[in-house]
MIDOSE-1310 file (N, C-alpha, C; in nm, 2 decimals, decimal comma, always signed):
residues 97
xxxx	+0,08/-0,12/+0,00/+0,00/+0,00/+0,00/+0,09/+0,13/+0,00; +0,19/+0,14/+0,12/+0,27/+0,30/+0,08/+0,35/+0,30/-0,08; +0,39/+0,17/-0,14/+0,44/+0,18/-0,23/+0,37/+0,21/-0,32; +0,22/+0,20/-0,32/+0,13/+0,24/-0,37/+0,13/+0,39/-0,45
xxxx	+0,13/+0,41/-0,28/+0,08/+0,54/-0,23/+0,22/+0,65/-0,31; +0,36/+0,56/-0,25/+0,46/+0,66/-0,36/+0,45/+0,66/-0,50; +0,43/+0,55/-0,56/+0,39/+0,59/-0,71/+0,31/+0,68/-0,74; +0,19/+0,69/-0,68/+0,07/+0,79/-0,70/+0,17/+0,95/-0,68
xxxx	+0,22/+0,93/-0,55/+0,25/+1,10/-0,52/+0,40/+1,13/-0,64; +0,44/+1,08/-0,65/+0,55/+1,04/-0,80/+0,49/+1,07/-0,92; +0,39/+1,03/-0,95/+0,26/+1,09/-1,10/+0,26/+1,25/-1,05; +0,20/+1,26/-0,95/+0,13/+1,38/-0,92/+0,30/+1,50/-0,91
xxxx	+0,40/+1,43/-0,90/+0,49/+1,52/-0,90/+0,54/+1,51/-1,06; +0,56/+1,40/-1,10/+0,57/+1,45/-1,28/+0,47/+1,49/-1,34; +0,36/+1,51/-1,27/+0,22/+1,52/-1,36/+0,27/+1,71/-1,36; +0,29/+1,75/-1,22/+0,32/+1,89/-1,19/+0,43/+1,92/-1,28
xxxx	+0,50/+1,90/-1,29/+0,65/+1,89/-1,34/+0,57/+1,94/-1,50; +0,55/+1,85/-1,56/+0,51/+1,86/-1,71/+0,41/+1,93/-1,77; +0,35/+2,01/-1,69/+0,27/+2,11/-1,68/+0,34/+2,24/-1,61; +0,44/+2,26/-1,59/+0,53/+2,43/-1,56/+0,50/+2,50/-1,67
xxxx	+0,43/+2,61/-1,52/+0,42/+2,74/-1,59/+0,32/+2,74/-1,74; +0,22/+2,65/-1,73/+0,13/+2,60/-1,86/+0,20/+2,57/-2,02; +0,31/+2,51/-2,00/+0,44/+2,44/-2,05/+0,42/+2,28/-2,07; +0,39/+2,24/-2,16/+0,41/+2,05/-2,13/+0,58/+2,07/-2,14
xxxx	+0,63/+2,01/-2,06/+0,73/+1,96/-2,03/+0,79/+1,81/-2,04; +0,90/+1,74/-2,09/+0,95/+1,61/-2,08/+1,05/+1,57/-2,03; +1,04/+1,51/-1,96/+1,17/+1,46/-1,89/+1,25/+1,33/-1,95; +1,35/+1,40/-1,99/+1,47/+1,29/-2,10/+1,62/+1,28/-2,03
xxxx	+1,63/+1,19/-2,09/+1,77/+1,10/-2,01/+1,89/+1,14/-2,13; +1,96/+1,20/-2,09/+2,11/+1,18/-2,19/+2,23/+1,12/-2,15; +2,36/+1,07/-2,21/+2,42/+1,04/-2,19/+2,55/+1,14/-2,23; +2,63/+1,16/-2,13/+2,73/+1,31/-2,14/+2,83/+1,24/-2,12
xxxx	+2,92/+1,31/-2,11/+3,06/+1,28/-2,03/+3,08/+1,30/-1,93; +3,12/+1,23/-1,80/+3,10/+1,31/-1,70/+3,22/+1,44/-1,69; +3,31/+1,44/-1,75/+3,40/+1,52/-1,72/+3,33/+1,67/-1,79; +3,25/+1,64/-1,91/+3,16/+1,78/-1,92/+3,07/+1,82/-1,89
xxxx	+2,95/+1,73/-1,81/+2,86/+1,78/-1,68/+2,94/+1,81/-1,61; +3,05/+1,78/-1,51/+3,07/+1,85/-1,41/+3,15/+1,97/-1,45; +3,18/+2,01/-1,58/+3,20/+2,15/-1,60/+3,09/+2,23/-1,65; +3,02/+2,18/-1,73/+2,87/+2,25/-1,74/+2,78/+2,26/-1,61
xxxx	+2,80/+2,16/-1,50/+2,72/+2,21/-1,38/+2,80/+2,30/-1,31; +2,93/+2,32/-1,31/+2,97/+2,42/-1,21/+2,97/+2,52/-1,31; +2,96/+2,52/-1,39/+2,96/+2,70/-1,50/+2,80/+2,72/-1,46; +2,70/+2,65/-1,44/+2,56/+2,67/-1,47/+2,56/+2,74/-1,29
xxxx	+2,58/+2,67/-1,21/+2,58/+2,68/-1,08/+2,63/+2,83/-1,03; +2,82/+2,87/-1,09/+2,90/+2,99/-1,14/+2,76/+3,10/-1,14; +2,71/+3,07/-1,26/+2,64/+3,20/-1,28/+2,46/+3,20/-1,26; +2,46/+3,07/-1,17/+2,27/+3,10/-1,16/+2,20/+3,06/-1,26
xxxx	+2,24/+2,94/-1,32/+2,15/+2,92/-1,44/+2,07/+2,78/-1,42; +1,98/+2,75/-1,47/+1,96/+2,64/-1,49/+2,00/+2,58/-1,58; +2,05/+2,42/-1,58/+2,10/+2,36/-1,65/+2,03/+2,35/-1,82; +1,89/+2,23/-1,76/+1,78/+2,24/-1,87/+1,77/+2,35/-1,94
xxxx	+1,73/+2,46/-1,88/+1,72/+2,60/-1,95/+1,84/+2,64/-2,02; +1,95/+2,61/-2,00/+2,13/+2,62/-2,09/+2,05/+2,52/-2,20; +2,04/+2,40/-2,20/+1,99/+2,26/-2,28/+1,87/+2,30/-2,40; +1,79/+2,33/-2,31/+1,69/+2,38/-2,41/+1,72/+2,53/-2,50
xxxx	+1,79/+2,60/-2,46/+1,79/+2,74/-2,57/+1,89/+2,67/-2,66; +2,00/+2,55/-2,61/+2,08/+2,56/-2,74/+2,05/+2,43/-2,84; +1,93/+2,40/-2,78/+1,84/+2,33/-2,89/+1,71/+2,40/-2,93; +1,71/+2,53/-2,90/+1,65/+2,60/-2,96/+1,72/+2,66/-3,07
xxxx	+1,80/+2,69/-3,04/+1,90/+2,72/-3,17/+1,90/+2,70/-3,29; +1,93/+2,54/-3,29/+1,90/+2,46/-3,38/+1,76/+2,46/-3,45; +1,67/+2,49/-3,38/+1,53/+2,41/-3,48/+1,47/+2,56/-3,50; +1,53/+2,69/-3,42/+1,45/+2,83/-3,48/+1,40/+2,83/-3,59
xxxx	+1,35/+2,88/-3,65/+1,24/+2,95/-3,79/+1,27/+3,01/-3,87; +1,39/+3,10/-3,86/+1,51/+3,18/-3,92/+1,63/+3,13/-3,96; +1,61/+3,03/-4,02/+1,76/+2,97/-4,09/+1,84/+3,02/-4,14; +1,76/+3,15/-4,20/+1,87/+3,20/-4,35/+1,95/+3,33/-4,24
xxxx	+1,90/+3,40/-4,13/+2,00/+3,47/-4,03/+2,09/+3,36/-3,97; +2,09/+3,26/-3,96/+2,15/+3,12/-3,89/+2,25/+3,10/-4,01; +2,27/+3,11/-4,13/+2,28/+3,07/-4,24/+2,42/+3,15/-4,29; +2,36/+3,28/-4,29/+2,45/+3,40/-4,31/+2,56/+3,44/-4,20
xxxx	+2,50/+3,41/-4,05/+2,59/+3,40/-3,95/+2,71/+3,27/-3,97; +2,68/+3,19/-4,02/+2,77/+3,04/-4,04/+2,87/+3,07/-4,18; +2,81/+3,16/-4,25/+2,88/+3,18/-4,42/+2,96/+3,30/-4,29; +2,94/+3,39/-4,22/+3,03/+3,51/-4,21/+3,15/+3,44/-4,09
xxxx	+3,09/+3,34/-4,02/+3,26/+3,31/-3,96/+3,34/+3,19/-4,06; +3,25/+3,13/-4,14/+3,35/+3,02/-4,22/+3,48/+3,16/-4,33; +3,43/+3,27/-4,31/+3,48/+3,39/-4,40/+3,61/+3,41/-4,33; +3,59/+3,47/-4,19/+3,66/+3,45/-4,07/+3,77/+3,40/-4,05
xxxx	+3,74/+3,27/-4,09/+3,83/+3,15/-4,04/+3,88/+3,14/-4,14; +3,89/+3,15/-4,24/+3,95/+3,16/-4,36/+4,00/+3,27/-4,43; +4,01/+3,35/-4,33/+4,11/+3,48/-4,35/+4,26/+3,44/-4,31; +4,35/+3,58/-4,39/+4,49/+3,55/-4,34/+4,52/+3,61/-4,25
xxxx	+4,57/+3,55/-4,14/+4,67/+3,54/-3,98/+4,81/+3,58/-4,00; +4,86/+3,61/-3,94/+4,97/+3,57/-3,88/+4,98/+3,60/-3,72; +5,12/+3,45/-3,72/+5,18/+3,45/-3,55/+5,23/+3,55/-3,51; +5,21/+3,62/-3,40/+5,23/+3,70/-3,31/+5,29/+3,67/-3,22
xxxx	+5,43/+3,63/-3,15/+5,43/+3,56/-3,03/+5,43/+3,71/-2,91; +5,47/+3,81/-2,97/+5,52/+3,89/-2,90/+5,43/+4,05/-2,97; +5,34/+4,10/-2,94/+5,29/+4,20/-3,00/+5,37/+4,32/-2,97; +5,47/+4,37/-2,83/+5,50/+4,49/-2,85/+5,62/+4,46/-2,95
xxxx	+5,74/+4,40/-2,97/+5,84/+4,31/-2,99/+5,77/+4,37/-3,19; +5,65/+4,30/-3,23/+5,62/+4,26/-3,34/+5,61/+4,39/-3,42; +5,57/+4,48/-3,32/+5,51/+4,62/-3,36/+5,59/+4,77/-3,30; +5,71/+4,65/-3,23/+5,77/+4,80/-3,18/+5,73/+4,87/-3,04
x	+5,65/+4,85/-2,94/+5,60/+4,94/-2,84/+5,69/+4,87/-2,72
């Protein structure tokens, strides 16, 4: 019977859960590395964030509605990155100051 009784209050708390803030919500399982959760939880923690909420905007990212701004941002750093460099080891040294 309490085991019962915990499953029921267990519904009633995912039931709550997936209903935030008039939100259906899901709760999913990933598999990480732990060596990059425990730097994504202490960076999330660092600044007050929620983790999910980090998770969800940068898969929001991905599936936005505006591809072609998503598009032209990805054409302007492959530009970027494919410009000419050079090594610098020493900037005053390189430039004289």
């Amino acid at each position: 019977m309490q085991e019962e009784n915990s499953k029921k209050d267990l519904n009633s708390i995912n039931k709550s859960y997936l209903t935030l803030n008039n939100t259906k919500m899901v709760l999913k399982t990933f598999n990480v590395e732990e060596s990059v959760y425990k730097k994504f939880s202490e960076f999330c923690k660092g600044h007050g964030v929620s983790m999910s909420k980090q998770v969800e905007m940068f898969m929001n990212s991905f599936i936005e509605e505006d591809p072609k701004a998503k598009q032209e941002y990805l054409q302007k750093l492959d530009r970027i990155r494919s410009g000419k460099f050079i090594k610098v080891d020493s900037f005053s040294k390189k430039y004289g100051l």
